[in-house]
OpenMM code with the backbone's topology and positions (N, CA, C; nanometers):
from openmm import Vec3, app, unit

residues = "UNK UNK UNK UNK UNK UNK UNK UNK UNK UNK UNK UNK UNK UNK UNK UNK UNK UNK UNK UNK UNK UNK UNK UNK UNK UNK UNK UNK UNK UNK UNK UNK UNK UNK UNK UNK UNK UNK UNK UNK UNK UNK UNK UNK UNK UNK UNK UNK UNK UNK UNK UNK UNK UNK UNK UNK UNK UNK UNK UNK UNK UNK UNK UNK UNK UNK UNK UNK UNK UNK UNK UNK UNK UNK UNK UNK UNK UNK UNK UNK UNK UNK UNK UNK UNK UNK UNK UNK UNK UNK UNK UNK UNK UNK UNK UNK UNK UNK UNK UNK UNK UNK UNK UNK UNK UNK UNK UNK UNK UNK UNK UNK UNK UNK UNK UNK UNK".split()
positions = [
    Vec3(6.7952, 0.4731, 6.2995),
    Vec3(6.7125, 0.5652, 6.3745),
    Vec3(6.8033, 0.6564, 6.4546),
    Vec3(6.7978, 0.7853, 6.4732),
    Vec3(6.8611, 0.9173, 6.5303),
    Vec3(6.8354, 0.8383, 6.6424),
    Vec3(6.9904, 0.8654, 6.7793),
    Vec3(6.9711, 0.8101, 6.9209),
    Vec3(6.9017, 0.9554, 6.9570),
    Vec3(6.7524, 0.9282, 7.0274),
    Vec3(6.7425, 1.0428, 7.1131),
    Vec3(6.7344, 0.9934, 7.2449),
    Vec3(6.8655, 0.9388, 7.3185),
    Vec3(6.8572, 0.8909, 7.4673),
    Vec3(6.9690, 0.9698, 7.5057),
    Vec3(7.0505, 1.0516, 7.4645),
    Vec3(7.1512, 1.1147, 7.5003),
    Vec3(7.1358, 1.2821, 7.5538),
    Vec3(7.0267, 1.3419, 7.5591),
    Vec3(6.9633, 1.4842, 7.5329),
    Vec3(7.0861, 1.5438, 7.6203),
    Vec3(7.1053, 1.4320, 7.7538),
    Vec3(7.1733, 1.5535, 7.8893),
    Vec3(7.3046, 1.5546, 7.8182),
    Vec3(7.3497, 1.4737, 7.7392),
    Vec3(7.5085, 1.4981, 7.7007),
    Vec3(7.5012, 1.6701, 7.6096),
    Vec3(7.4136, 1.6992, 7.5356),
    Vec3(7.4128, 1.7855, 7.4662),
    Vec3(7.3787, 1.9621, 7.5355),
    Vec3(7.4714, 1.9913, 7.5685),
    Vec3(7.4895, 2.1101, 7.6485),
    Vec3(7.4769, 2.2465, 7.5496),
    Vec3(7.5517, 2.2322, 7.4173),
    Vec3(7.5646, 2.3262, 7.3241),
    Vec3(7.4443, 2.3352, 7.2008),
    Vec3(7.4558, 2.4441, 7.1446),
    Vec3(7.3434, 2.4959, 7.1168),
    Vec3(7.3754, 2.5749, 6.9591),
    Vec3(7.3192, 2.5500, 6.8696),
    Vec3(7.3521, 2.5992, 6.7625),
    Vec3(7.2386, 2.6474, 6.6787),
    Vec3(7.2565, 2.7926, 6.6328),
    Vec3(7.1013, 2.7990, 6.5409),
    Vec3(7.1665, 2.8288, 6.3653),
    Vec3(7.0741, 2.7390, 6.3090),
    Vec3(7.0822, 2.7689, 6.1732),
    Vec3(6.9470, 2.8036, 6.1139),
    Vec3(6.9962, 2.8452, 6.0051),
    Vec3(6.9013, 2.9462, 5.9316),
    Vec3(6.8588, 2.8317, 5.8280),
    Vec3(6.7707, 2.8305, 5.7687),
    Vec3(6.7499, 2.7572, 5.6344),
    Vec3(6.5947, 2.8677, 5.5623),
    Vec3(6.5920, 2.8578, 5.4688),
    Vec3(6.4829, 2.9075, 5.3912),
    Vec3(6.3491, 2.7660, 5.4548),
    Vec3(6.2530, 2.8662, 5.3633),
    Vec3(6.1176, 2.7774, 5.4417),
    Vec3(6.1292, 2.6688, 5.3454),
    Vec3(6.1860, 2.6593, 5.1873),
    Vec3(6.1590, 2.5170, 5.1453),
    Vec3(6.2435, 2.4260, 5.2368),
    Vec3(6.3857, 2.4566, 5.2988),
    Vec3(6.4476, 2.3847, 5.3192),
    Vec3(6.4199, 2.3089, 5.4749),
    Vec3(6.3691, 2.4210, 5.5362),
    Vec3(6.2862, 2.3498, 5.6653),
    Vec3(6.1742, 2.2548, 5.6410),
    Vec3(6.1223, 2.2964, 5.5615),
    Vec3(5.9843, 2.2063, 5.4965),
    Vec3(5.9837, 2.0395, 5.4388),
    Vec3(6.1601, 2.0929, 5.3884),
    Vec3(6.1873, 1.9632, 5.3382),
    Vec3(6.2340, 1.8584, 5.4797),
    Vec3(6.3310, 1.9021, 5.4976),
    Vec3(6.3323, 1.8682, 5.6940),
    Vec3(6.2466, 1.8235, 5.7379),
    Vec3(6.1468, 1.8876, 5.7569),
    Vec3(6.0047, 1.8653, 5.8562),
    Vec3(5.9592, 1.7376, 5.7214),
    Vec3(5.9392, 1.7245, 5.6725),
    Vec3(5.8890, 1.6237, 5.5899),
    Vec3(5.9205, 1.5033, 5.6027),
    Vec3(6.0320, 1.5378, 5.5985),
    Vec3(6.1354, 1.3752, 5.6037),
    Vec3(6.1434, 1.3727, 5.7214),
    Vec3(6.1521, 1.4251, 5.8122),
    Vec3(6.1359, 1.3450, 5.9886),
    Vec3(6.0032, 1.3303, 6.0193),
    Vec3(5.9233, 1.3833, 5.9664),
    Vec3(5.8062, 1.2991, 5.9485),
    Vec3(5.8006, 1.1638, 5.9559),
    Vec3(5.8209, 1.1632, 5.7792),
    Vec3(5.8513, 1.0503, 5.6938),
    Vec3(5.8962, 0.9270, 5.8424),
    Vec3(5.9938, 0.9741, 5.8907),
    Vec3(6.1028, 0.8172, 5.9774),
    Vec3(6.0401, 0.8771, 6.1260),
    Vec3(5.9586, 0.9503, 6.1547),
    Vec3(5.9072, 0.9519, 6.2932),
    Vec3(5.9518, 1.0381, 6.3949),
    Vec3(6.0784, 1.0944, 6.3359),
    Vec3(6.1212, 1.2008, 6.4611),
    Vec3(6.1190, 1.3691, 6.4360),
    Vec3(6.1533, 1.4550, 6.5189),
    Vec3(6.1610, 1.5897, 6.4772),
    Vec3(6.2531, 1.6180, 6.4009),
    Vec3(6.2108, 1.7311, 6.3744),
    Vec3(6.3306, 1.8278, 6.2623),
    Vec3(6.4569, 1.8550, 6.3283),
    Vec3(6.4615, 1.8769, 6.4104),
    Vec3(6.6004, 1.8955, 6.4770),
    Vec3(6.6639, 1.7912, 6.5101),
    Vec3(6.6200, 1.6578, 6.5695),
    Vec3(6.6607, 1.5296, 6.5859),
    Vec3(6.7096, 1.4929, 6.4701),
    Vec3(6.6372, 1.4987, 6.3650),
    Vec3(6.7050, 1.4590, 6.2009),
    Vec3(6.8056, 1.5645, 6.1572),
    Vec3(6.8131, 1.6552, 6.1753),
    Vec3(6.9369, 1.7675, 6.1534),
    Vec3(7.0068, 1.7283, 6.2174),
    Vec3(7.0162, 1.7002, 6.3796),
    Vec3(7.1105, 1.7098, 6.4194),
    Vec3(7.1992, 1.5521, 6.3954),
    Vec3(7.1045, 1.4389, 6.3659),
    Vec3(7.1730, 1.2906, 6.3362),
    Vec3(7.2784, 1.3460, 6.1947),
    Vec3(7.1869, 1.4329, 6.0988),
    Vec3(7.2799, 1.4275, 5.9701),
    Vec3(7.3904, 1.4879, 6.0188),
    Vec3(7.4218, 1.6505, 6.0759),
    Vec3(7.5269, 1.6628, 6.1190),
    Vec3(7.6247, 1.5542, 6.1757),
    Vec3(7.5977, 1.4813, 6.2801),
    Vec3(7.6697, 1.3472, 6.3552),
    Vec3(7.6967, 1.2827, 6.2372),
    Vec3(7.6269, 1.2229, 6.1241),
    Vec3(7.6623, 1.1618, 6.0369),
    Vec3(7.7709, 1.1997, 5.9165),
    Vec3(7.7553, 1.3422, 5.9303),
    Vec3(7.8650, 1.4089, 5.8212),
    Vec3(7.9653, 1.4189, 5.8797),
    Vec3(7.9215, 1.4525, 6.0209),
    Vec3(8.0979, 1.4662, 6.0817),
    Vec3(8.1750, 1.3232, 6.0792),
    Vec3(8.1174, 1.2341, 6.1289),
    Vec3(8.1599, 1.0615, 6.1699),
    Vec3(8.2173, 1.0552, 6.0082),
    Vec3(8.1274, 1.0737, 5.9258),
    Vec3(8.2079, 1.0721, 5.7939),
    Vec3(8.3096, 1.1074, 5.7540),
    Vec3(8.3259, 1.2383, 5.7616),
    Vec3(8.4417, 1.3521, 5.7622),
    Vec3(8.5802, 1.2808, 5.8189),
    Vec3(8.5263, 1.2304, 5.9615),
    Vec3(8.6449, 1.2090, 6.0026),
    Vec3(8.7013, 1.0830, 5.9714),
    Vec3(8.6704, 0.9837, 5.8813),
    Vec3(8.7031, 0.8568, 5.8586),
    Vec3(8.7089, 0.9034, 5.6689),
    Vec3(8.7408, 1.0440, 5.6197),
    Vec3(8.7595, 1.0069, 5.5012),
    Vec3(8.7639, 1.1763, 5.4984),
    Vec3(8.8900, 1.2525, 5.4059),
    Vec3(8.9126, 1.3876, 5.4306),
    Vec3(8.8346, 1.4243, 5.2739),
    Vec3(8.7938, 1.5008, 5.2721),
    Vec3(8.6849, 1.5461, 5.1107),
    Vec3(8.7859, 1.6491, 5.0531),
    Vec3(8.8533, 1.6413, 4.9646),
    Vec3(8.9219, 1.7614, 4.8786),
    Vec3(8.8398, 1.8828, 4.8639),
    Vec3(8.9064, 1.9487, 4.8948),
    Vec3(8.8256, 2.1226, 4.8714),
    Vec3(8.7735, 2.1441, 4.7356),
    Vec3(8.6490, 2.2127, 4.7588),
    Vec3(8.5696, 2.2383, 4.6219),
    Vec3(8.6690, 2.3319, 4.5314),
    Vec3(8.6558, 2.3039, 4.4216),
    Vec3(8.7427, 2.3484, 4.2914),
    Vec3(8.6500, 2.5078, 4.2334),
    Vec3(8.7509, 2.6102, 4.2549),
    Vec3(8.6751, 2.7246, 4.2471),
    Vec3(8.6003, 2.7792, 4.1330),
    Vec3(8.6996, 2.7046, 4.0314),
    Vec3(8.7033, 2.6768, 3.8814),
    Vec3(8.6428, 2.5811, 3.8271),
    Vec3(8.5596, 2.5105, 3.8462),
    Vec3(8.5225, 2.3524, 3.8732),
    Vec3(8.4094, 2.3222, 3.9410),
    Vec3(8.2649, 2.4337, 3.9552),
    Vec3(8.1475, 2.3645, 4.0479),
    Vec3(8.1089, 2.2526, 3.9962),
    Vec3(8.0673, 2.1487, 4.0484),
    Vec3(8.0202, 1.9925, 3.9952),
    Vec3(7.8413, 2.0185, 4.0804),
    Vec3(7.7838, 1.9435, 3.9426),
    Vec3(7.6667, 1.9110, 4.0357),
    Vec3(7.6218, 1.8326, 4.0464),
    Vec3(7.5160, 1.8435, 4.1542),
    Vec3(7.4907, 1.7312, 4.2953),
    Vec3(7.4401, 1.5983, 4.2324),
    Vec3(7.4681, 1.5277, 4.2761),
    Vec3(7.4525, 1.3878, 4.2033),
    Vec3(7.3054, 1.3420, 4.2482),
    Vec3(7.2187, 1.2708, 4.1911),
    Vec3(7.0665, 1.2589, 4.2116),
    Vec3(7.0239, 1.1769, 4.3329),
    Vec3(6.9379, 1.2649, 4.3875),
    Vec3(6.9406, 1.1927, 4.5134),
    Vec3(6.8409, 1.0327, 4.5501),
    Vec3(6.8963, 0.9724, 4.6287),
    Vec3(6.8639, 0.8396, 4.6454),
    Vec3(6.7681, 0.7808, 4.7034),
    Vec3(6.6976, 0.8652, 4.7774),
    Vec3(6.5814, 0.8934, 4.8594),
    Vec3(6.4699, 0.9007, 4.8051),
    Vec3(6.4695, 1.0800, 4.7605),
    Vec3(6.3159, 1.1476, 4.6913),
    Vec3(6.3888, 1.2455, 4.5915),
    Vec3(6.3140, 1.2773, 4.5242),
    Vec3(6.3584, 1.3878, 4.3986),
    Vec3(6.4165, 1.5692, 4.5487),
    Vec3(6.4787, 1.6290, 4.4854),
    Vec3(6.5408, 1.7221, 4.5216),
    Vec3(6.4541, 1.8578, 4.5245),
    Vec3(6.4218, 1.9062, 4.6381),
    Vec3(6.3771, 2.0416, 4.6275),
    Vec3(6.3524, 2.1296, 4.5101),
    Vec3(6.2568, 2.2047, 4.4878),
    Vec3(6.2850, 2.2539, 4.3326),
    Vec3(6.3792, 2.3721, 4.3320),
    Vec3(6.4154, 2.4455, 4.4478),
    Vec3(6.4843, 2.5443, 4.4886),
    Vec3(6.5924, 2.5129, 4.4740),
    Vec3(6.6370, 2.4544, 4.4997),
    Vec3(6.8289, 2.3798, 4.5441),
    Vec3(6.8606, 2.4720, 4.4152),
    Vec3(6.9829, 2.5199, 4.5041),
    Vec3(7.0678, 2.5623, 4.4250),
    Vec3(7.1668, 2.5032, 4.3353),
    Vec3(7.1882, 2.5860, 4.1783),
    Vec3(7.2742, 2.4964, 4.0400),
    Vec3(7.3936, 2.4963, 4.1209),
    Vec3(7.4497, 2.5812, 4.1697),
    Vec3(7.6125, 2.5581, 4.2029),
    Vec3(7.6475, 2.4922, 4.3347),
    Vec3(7.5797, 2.4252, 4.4231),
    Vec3(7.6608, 2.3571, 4.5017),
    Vec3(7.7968, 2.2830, 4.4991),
    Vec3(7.8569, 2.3562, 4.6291),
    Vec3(8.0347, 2.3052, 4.6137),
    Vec3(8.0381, 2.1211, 4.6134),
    Vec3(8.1401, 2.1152, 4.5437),
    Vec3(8.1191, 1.9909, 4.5400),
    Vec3(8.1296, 1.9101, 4.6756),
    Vec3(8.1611, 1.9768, 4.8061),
    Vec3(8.1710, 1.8909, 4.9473),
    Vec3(8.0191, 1.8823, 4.9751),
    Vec3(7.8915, 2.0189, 4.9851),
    Vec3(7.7948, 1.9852, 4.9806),
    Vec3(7.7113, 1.8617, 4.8711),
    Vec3(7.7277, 1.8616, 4.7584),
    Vec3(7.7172, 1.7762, 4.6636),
    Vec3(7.7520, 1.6354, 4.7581),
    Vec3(7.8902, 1.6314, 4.7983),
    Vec3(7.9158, 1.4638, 4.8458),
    Vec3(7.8618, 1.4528, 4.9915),
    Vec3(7.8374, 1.5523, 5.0702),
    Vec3(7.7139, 1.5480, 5.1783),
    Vec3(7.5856, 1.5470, 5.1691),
    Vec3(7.5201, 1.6000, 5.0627),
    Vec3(7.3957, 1.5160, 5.0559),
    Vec3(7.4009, 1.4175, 4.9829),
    Vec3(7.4389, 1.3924, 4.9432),
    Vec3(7.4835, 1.2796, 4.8467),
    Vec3(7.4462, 1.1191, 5.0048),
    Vec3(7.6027, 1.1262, 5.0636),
    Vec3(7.5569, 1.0564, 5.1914),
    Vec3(7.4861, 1.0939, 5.2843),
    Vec3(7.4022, 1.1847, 5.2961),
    Vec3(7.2900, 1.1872, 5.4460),
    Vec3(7.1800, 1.1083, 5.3391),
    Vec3(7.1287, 1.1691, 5.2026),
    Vec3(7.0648, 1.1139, 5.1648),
    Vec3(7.0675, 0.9127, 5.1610),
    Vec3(7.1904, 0.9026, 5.1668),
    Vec3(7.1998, 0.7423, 5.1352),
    Vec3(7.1985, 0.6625, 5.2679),
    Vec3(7.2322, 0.7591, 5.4007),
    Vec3(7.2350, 0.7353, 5.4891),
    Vec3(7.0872, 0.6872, 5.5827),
    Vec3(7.0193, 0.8183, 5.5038),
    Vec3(6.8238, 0.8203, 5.5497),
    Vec3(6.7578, 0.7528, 5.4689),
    Vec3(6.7955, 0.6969, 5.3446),
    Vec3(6.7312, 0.5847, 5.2709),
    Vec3(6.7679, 0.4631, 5.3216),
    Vec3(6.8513, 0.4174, 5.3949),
    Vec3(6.8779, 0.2675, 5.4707),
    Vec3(6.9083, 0.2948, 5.5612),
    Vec3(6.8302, 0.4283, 5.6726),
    Vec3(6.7628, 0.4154, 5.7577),
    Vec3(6.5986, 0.3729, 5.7532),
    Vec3(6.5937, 0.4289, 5.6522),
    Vec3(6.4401, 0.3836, 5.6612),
    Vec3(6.3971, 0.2338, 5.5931),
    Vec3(6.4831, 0.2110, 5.5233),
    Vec3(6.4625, 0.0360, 5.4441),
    Vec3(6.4694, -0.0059, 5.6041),
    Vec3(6.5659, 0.0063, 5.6795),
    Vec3(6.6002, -0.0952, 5.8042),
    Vec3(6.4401, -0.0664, 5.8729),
    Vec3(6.3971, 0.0405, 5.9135),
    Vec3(6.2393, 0.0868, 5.9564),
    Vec3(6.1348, 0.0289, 5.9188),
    Vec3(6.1466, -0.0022, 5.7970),
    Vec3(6.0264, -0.0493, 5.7358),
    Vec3(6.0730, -0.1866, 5.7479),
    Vec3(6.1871, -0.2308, 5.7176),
    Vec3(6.2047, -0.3591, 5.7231),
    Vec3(6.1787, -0.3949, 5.8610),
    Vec3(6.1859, -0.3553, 5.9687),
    Vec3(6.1572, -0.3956, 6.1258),
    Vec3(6.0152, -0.4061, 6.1075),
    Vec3(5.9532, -0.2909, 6.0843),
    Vec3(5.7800, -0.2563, 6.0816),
    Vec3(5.7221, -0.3626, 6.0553),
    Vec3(5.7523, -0.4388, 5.9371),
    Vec3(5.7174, -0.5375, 5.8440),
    Vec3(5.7402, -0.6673, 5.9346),
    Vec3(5.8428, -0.7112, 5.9880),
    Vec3(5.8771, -0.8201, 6.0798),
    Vec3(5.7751, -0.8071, 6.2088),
    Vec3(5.7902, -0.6953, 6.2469),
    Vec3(5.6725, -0.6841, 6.3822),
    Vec3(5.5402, -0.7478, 6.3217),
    Vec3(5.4668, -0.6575, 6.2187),
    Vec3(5.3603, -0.6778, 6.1417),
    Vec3(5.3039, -0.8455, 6.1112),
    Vec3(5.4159, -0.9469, 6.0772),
    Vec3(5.4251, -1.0295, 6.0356),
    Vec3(5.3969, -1.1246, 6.1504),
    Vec3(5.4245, -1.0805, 6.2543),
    Vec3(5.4159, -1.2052, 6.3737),
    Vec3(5.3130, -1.1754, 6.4722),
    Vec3(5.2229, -1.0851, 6.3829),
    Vec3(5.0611, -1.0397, 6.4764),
    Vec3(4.9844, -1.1124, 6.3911),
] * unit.nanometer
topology = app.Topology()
chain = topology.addChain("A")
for resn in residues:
    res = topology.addResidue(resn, chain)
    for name in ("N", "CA", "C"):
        topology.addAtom(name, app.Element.getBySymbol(name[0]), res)
């Protein structure tokens, strides 16, 4: 689950752009696990970076687009673009694997609560 107990540490401010499927898809999936769209953006960022920094990703091959490996979650936007670099490719790759056992652990709690009512 995204920590949202930290808000006052977060002083800085960043706007990104996404098309409406890609917000949509966002808004869906924080749905999906209970929190906002920006709370879930901003955990995946934290999660790509924490990644990043415990493992360096070779630069995408200019000559060489690879594509995105199937995601682990839910089927993929119908929009997504054919050429993603292969660093995006290995970032959704893990947010996706990251928000699928977040949510097994969710449901798996849900289910334990459930169980002892």
């Amino acid at each position: 689950m995204p920590d949202t107990r930290r808000g006052a540490d977060r002083t800085k401010v960043l706007s990104v752009r996404l098309t409406e499927e890609e917000l949509e898809a966002l808004s869906t999936r924080a749905t999906e696990i209970g929190v906002g769209p920006s709370t879930l953006a901003r955990t995946f960022v934290r999660q790509a970076l924490a990644a990043t920094a415990t493992t360096t990703p070779s630069p995408p091959s200019p000559s060489a687009p690879s594509e995105p490996s199937a995601p682990a979650a839910s089927p993929a936007p119908a929009t997504r673009p054919a050429e993603d670099s292969t660093f995006e490719a290995q970032l959704r790759a893990r947010l996706e694997a990251l928000l699928a056992a977040d949510l097994v652990t969710r449901v798996e709690a849900l289910e334990r609560c459930a169980g002892g009512h």
